[in-house]
Residue frames as a rotation matrix with the C-alpha (Angstrom) as fourth column:
UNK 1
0.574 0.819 0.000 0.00
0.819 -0.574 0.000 0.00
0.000 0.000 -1.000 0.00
UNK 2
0.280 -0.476 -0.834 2.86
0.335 -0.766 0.549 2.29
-0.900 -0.433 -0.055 0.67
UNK 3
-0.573 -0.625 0.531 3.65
0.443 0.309 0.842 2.18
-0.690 0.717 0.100 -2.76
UNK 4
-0.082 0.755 0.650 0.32
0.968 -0.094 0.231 2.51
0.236 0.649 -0.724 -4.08
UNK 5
0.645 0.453 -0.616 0.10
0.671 -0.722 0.172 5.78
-0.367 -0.524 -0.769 -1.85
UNK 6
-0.066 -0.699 -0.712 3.25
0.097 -0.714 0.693 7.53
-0.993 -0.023 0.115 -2.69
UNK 7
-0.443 0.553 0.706 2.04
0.833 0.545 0.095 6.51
-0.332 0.630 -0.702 -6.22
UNK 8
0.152 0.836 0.528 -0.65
0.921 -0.314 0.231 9.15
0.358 0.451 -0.818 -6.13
UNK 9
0.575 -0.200 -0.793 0.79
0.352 -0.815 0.460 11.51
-0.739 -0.544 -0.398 -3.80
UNK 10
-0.407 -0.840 -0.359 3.17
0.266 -0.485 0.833 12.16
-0.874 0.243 0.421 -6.56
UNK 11
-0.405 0.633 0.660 0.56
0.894 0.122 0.431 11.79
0.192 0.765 -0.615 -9.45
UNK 12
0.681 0.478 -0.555 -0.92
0.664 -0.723 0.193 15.15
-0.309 -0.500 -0.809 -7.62
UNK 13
0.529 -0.360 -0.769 1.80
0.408 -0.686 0.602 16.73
-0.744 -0.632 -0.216 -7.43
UNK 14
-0.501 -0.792 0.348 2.96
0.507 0.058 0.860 16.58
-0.702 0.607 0.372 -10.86
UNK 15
-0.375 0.463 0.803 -0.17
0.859 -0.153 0.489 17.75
0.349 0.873 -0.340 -12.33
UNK 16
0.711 0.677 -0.187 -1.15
0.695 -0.718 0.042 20.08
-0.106 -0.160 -0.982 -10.15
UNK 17
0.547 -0.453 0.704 0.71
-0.163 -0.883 -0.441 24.06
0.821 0.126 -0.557 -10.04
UNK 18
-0.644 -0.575 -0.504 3.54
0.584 0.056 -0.810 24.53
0.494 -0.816 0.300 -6.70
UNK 19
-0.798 0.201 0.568 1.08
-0.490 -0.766 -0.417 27.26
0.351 -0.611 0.710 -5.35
UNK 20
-0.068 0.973 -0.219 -2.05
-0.669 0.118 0.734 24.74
0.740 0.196 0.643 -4.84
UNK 21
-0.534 -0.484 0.694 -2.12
-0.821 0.493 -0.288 22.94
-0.203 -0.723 -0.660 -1.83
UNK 22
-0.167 0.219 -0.961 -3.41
-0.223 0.941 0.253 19.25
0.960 0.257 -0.108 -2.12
UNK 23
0.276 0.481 0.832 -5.53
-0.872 0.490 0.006 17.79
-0.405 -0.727 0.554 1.01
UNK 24
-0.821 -0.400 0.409 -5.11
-0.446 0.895 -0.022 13.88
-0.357 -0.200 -0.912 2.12
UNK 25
-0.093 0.869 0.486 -8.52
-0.725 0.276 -0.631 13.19
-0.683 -0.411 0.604 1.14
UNK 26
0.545 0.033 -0.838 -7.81
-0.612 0.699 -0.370 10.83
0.574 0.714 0.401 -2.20
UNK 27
-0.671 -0.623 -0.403 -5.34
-0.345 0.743 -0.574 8.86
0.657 -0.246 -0.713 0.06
UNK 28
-0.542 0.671 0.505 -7.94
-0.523 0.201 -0.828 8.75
-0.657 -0.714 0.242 3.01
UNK 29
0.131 0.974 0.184 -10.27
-0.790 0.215 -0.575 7.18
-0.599 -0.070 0.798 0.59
UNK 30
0.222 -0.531 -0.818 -8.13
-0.835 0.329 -0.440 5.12
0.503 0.781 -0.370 -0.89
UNK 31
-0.809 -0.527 0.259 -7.21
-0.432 0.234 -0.871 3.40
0.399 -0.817 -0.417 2.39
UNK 32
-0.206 0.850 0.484 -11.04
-0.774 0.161 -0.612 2.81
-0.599 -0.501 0.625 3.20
UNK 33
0.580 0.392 -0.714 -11.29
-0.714 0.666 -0.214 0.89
0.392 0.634 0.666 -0.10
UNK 34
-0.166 -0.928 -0.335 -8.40
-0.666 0.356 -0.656 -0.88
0.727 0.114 -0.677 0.74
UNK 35
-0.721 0.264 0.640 -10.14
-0.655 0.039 -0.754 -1.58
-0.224 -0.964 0.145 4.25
UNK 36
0.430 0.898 0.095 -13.69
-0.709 0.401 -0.580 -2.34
-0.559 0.182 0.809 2.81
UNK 37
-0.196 -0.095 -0.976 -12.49
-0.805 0.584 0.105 -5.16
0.560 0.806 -0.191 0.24
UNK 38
-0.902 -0.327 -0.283 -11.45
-0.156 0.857 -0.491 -7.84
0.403 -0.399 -0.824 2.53
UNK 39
-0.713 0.656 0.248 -15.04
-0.313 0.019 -0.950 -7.16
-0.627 -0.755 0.192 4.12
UNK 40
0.408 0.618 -0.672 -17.00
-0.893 0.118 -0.434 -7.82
-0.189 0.777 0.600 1.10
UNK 41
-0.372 -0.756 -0.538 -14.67
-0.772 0.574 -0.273 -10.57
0.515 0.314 -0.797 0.34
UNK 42
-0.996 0.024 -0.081 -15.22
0.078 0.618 -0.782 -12.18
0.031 -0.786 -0.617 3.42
UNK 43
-0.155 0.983 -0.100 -19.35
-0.768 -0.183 -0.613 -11.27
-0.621 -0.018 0.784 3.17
UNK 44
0.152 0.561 -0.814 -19.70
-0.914 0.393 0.100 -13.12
0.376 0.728 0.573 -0.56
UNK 45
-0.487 -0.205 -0.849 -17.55
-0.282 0.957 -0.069 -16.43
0.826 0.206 -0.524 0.61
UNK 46
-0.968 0.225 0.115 -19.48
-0.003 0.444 -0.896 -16.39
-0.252 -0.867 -0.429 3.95
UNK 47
0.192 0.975 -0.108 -22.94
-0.882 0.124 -0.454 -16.24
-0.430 0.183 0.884 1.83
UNK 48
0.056 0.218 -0.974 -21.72
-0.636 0.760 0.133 -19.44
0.770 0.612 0.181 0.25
UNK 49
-0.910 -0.415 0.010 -21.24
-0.330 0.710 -0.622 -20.87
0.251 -0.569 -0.783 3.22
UNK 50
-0.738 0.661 0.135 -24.83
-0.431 -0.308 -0.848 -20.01
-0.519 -0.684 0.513 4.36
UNK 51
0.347 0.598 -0.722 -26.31
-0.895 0.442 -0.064 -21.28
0.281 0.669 0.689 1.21
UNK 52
-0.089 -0.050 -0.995 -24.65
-0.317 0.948 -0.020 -24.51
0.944 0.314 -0.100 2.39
UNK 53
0.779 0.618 0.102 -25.99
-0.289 0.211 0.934 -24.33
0.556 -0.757 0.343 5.58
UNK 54
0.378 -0.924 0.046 -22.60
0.681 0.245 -0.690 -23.81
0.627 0.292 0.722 7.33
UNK 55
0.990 -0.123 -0.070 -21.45
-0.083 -0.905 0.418 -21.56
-0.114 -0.408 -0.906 9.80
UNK 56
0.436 -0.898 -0.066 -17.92
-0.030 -0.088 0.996 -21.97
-0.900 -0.432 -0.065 8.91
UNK 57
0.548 -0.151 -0.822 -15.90
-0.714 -0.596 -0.367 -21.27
-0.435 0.789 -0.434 6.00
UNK 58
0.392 -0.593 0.703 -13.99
0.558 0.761 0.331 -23.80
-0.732 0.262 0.629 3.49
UNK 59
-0.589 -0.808 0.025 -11.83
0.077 -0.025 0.997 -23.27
-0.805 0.589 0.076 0.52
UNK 60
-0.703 0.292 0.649 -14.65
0.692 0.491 0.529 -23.82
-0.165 0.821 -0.547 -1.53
UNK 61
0.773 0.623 0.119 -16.56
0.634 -0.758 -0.153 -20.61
-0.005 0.194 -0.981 -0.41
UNK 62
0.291 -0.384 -0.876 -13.58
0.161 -0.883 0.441 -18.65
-0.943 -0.270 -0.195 -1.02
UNK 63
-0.909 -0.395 0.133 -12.82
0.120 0.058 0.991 -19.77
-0.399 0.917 -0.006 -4.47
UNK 64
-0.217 0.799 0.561 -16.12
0.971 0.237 0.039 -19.32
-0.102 0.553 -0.827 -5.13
UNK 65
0.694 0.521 -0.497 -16.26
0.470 -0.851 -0.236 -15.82
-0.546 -0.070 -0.835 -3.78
UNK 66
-0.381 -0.854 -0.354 -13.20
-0.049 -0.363 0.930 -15.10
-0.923 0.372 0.097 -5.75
UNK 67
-0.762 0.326 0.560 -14.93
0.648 0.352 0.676 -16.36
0.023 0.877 -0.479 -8.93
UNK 68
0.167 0.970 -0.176 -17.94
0.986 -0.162 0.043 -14.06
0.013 -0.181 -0.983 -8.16
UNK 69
0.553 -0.307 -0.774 -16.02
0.265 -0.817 0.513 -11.31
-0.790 -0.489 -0.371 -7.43
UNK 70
0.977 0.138 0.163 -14.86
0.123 0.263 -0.957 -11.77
-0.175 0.955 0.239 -10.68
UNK 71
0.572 -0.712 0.408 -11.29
-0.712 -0.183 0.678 -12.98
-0.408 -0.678 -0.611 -9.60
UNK 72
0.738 0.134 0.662 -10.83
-0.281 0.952 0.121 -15.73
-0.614 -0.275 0.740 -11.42
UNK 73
0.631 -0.553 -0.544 -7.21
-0.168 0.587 -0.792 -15.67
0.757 0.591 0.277 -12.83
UNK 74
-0.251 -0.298 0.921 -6.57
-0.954 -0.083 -0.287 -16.23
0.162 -0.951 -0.263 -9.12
UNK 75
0.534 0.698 0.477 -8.57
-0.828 0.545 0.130 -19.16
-0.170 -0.465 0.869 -8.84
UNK 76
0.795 -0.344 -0.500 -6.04
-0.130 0.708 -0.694 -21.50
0.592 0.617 0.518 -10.58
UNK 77
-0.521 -0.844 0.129 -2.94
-0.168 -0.047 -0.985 -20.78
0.837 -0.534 -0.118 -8.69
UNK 78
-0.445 -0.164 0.880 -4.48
-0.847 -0.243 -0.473 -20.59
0.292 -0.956 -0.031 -5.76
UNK 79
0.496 0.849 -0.184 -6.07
-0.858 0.511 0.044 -23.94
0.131 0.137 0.982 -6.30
UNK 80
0.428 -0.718 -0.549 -2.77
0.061 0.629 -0.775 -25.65
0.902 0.298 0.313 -7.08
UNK 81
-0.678 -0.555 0.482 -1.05
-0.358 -0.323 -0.876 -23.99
0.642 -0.767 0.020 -3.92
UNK 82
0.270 0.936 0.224 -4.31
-0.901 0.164 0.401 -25.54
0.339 -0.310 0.888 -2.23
UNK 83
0.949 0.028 -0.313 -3.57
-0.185 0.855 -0.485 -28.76
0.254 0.519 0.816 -3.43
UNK 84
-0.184 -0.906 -0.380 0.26
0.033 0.381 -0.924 -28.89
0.982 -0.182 -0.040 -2.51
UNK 85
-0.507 -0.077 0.858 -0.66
-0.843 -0.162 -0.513 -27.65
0.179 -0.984 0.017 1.30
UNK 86
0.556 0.578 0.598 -3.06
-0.806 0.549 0.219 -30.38
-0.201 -0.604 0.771 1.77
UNK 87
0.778 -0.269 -0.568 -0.60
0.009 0.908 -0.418 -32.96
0.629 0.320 0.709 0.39
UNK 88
-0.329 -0.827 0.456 2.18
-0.198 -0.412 -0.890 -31.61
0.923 -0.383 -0.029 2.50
UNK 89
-0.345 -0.087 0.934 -0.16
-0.938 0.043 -0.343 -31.83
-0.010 -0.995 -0.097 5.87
UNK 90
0.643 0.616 0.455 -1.19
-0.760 0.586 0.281 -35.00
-0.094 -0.527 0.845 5.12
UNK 91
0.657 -0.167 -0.735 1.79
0.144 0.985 -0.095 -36.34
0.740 -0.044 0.671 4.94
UNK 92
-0.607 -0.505 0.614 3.16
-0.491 -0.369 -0.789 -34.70
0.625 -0.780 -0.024 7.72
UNK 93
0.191 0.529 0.827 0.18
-0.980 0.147 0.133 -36.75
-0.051 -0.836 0.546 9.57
UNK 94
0.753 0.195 -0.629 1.12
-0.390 0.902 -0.187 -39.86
0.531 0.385 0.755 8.28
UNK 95
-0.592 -0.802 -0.082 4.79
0.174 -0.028 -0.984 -39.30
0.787 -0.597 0.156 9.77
UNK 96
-0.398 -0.015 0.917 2.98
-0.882 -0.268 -0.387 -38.79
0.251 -0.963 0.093 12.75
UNK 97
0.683 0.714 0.154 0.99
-0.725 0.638 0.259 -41.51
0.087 -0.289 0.953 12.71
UNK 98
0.581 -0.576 -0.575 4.19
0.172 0.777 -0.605 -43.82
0.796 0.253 0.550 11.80
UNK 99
-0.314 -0.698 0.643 5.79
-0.491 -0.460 -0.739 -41.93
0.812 -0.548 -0.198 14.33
UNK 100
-0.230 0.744 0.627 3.44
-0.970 -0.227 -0.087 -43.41
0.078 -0.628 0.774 16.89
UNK 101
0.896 0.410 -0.172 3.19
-0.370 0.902 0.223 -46.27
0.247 -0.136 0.959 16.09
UNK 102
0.403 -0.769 -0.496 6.73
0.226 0.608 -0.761 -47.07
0.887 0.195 0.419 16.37
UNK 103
-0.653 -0.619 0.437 6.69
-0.313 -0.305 -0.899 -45.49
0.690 -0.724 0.006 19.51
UNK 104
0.681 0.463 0.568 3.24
-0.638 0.755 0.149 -47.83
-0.360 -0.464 0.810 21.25
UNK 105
0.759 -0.049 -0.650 5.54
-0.144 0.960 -0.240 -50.47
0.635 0.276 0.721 19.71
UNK 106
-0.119 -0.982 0.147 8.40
-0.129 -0.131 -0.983 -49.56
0.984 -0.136 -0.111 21.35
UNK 107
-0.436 0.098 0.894 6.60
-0.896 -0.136 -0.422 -49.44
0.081 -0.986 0.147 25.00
UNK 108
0.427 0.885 0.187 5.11
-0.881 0.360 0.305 -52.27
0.203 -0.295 0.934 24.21
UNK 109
0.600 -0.520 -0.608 8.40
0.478 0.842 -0.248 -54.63
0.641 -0.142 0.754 23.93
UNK 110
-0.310 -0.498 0.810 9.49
-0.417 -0.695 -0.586 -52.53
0.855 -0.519 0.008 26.85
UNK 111
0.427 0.871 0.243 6.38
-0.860 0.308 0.408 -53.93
0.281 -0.383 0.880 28.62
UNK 112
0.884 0.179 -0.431 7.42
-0.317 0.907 -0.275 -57.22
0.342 0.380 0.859 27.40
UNK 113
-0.187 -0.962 -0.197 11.10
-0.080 0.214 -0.973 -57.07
0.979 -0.166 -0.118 28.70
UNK 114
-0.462 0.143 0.876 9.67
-0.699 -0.666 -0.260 -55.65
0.546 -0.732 0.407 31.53
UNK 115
0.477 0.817 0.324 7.22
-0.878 0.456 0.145 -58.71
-0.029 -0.354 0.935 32.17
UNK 116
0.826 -0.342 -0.448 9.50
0.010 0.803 -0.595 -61.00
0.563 0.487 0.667 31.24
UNK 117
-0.581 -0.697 -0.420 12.08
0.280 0.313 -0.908 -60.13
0.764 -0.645 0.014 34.36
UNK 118
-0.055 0.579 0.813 9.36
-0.998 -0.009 -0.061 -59.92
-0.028 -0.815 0.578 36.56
UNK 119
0.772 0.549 0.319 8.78
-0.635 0.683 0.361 -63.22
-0.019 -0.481 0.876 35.83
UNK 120
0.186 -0.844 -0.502 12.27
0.128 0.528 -0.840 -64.39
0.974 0.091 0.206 35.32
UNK 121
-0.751 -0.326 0.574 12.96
-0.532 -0.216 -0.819 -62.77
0.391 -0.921 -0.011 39.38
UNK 122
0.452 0.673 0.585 9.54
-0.847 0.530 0.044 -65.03
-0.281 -0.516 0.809 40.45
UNK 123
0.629 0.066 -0.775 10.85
-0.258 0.957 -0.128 -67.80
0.733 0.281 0.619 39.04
UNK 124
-0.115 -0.992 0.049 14.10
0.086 -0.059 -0.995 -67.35
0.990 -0.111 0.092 40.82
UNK 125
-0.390 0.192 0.901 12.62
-0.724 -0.668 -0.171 -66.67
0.569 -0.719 0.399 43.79
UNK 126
0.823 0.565 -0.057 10.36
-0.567 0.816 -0.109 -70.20
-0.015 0.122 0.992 43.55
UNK 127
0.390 -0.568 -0.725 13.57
-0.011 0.784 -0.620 -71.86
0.921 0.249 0.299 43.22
UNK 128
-0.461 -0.882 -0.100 14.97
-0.148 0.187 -0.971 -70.54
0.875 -0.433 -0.217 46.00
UNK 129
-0.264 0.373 0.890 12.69
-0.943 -0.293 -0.157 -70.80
0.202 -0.881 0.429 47.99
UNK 130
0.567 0.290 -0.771 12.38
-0.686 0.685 -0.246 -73.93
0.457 0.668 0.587 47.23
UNK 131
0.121 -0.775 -0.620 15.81
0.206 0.631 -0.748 -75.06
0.971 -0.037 0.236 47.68
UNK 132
-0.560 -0.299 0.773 15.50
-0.678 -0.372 -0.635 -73.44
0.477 -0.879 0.006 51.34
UNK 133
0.379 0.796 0.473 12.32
-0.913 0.404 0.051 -75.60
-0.150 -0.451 0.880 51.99
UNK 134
0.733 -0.133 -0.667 14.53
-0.296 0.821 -0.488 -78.37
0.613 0.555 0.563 50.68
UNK 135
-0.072 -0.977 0.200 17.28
-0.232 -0.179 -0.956 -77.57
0.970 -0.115 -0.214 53.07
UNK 136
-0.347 0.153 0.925 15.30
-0.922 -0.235 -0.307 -77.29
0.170 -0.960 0.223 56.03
């Protein structure tokens, strides 16, 4: 926007005389559009939600309000860039999910070691005690 502002601030000044003074009021309303879009924006894709009986926005009411808004050499790119994020978190869940599992497996022959000299020290124990009842 800073661009867009200094933009016009010089446009003014080039056309107008050095004795005229120039007032903020094209930049001031420039700034309001600038404001109001995203609100309209966010109005059209939240009427598609509403037509789908929705209280919550998807991807699909924003590409739509982009298309409506008559946006639509956006709608490609931003479809594709769609399309890589969702491949990107889902395999970032899969690594979790593998992640996980290899870590319940891991506690679980932990467990298993774990149960397995418990019952190696009872056994031992059963012997000797045994061999004491054997002694006596």
């Amino acid at each position: 926007m800073c661009c867009v502002v200094s933009a016009h601030t010089a446009l003014w000044n080039c056309h107008l005389p050095a004795s005229v003074q120039t007032f903020s009021f094209p930049l001031v309303v420039e700034k309001h559009q600038l404001t109001l879009f995203p609100v309209l924006f966010l109005t059209s894709a939240n009427n598609f939600a509403m037509k789908g009986k929705r209280k919550t926005l998807n991807a699909g009411d924003v590409l739509s309000a982009m298309e409506e808004m008559e946006f639509q050499r956006f709608v490609a790119p931003l479809k594709e860039s769609l399309e890589v994020y969702r491949r990107e978190q889902k395999g970032k869940k899969e690594a979790r999910k593998d992640k996980d599992k290899k870590a319940d497996s891991e506690e679980q022959d932990k467990s298993r070691e774990e149960e397995n000299d418990d019952d190696d020290e009872r056994m031992e124990e059963e012997e000797q005690n045994e061999e004491e009842e054997v002694d006596n």
